[in-house]
Residue frames relative to the residue before (quaternion, step in Angstrom):
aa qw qx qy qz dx dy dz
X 1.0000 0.0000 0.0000 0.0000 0.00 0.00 0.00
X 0.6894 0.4840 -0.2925 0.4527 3.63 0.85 -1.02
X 0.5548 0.5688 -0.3629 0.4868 3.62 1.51 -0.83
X 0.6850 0.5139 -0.3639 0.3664 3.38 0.54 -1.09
X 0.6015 0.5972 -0.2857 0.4471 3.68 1.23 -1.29
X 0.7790 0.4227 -0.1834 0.4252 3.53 0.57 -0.80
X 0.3833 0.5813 -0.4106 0.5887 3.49 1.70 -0.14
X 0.8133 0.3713 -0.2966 0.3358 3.36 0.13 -1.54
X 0.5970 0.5290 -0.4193 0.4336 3.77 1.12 -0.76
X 0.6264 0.6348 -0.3576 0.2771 3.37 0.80 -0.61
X 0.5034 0.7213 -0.1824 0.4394 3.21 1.63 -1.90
X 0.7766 0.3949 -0.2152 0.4412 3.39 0.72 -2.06
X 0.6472 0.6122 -0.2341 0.3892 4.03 0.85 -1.16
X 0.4459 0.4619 -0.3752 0.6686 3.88 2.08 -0.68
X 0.7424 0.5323 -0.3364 0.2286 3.34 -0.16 -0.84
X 0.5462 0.4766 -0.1649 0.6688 3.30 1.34 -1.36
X 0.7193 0.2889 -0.4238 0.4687 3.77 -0.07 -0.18
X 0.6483 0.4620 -0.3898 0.4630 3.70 0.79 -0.48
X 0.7100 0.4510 -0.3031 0.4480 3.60 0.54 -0.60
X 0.5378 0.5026 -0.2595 0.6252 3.61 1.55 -0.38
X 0.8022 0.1889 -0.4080 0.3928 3.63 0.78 0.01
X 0.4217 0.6599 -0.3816 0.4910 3.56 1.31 0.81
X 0.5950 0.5120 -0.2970 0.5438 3.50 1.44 -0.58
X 0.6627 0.5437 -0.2462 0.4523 3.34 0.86 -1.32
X 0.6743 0.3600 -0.3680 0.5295 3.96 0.52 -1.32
X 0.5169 0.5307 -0.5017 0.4467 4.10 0.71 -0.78
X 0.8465 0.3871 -0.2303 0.2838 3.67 0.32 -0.78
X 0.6482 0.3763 -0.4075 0.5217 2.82 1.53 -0.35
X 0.2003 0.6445 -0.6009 0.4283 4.17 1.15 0.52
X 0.8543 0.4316 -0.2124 0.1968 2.75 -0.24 -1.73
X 0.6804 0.4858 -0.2418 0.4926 3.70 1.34 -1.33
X 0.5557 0.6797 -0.3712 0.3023 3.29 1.52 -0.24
X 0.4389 0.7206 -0.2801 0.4579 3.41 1.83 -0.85
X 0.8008 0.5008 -0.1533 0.2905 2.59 0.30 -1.82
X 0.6662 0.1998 0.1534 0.7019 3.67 1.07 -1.78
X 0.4758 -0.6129 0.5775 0.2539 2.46 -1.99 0.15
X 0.4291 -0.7763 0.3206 0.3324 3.52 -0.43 1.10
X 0.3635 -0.5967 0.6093 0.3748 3.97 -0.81 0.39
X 0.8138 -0.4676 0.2321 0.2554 3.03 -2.12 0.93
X 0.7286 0.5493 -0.2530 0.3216 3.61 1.17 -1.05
X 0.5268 0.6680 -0.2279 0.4736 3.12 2.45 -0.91
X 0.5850 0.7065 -0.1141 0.3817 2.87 1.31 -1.33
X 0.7304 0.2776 -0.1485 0.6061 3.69 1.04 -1.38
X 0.5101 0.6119 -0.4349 0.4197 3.87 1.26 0.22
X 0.6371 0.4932 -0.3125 0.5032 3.24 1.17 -1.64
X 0.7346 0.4526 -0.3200 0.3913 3.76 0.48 -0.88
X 0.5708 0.4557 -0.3841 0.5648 3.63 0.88 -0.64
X 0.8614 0.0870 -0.2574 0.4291 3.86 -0.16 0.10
X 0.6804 0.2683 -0.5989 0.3261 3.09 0.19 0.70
X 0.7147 0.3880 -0.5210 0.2592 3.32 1.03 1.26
X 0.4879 0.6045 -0.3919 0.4929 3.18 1.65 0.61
X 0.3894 0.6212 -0.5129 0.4466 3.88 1.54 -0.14
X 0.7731 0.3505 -0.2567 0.4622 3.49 -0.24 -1.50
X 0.5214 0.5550 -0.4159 0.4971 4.29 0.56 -0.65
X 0.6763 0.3571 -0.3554 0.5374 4.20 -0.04 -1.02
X 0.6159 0.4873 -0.4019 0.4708 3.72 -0.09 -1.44
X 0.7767 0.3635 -0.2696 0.4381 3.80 -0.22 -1.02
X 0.7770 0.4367 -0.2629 0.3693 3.75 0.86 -0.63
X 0.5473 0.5678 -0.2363 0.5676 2.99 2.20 -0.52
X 0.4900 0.5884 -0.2475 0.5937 3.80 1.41 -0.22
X 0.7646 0.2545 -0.2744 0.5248 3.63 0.30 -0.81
X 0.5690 0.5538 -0.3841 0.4711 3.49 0.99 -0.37
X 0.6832 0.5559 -0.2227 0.4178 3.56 0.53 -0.95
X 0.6596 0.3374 -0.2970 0.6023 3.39 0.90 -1.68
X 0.4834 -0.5291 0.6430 0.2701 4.37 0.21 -0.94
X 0.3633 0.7012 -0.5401 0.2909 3.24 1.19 0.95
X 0.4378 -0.7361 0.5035 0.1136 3.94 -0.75 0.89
């Protein structure tokens, strides 16, 4: 029972961090317009918007039980 609880907290805490990096690259989109981004923004915006589309696809084959 406690295993099962701690699966789910786990499930919910990915989620929130994925949906928290989708806010974050949206924001850094947005400051990107505006300014130019500095070097650390820069390797943030690039680290997720190429690890966004990488989970989603690994979370899919997981889900569907793709080998």
């Amino acid at each position: 029972m406690a295993l099962a609880f701690l699966e789910n907290v786990k499930e919910v805490t990915t989620l929130i961090l994925f949906i928290s990096c989708v806010i974050y690259r949206r924001q850094l989109k947005l400051t990107k317009w505006k300014r130019k981004l500095t070097k650390g923004e820069m390797a943030m915006y690039l680290i997720t918007s190429i690890t966004i589309p990488i989970y989603a696809l690994a979370y899919l084959m997981i889900m569907f039980g793709v080998e």
